[in-house]
C-alpha positions in Angstrom: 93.8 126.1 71.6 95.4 128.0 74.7 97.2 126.1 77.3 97.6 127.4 80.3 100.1 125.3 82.4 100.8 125.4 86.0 103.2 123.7 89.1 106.8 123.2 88.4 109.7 124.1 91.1 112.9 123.3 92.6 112.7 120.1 94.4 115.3 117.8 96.2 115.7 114.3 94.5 113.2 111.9 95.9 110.4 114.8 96.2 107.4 115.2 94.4 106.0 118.0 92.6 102.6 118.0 90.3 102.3 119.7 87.2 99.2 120.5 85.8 97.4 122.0 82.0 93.9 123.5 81.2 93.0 124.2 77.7 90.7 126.3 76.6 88.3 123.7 74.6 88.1 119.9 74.4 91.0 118.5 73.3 91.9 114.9 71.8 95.6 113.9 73.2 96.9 116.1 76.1 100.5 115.7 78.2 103.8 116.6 78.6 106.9 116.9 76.9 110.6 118.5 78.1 113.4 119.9 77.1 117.1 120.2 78.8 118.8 123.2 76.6 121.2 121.4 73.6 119.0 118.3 73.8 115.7 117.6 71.6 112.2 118.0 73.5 111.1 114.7 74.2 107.6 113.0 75.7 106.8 112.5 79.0 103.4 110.9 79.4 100.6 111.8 77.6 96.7 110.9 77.6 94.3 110.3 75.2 90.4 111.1 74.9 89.9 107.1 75.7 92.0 107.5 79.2 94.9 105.5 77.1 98.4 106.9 78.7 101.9 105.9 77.4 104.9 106.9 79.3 108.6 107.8 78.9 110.7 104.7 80.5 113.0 106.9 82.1 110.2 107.8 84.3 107.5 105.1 84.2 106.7 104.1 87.9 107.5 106.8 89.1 105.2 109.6 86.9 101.5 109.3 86.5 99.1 110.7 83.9 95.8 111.5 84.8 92.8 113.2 83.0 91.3 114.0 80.7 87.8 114.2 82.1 84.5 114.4 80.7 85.3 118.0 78.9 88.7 116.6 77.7 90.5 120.2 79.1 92.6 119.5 82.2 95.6 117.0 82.6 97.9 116.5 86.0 101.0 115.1 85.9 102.0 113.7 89.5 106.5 113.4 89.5 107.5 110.9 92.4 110.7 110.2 93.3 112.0 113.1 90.9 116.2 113.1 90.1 118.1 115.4 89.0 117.8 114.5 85.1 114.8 115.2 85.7 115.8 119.0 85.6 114.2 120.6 82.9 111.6 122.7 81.3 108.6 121.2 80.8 105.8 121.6 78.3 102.2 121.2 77.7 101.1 119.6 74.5 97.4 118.9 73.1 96.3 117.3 70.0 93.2 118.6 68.5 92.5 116.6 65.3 96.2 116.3 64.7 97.1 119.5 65.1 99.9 120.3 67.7 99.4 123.1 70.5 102.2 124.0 73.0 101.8 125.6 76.4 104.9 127.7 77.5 107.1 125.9 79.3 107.5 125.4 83.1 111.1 125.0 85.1 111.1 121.8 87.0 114.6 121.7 89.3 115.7 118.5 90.9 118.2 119.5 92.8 119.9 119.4 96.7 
């Protein structure tokens, strides 16, 4: 499965940005993790193929999740009131029959 990932920026704090992912077929689980260099990669939201969403709390209410559609190939994540530890490298992820794929990673800067 190829990912092709797109948005990502430099932003000030309170500003939005929108991420987005295609793959290539139909996937099962599709989202994003992130990673700040030193520090593990962690989740960000994700979607599964029944429209069920979970959410890091550092950024539930202010992230949202949407997708998958009826092909099960295209996630958006939409970043509201971004802050600055919000600064990181961000990364597509799908789960095809438990199988991991990553998408390389996009630079999201929060940042006045």
């Amino acid at each position: 499965v190829q990912l092709q990932a797109s948005g990502g920026g430099l932003v000030q704090p309170g500003g939005s940005l929108r991420l987005s992912c295609a793959a290539s077929r139909s996937v099962d689980i599709m989202g994003w993790f992130r990673q700040i260099p030193g520090k593990q990669r962690e989740l960000v939201a994700r979607i599964d193929r029944f429209g069920r969403s979970n959410y890091a709390d550092s950024v539930q209410g202010r992230f949202t999740i949407s997708g998958l559609g009826a092909e099960r190939t295209r996630v958006s994540l939409q970043m509201n009131n971004l802050k600055p530890e919000d600064t990181a490298v961000y990364y597509c992820n799908a789960v095809v029959a438990a199988e991991d794929f990553w998408g390389k990673g996009t630079l999201v800067t929060v940042s006045s």
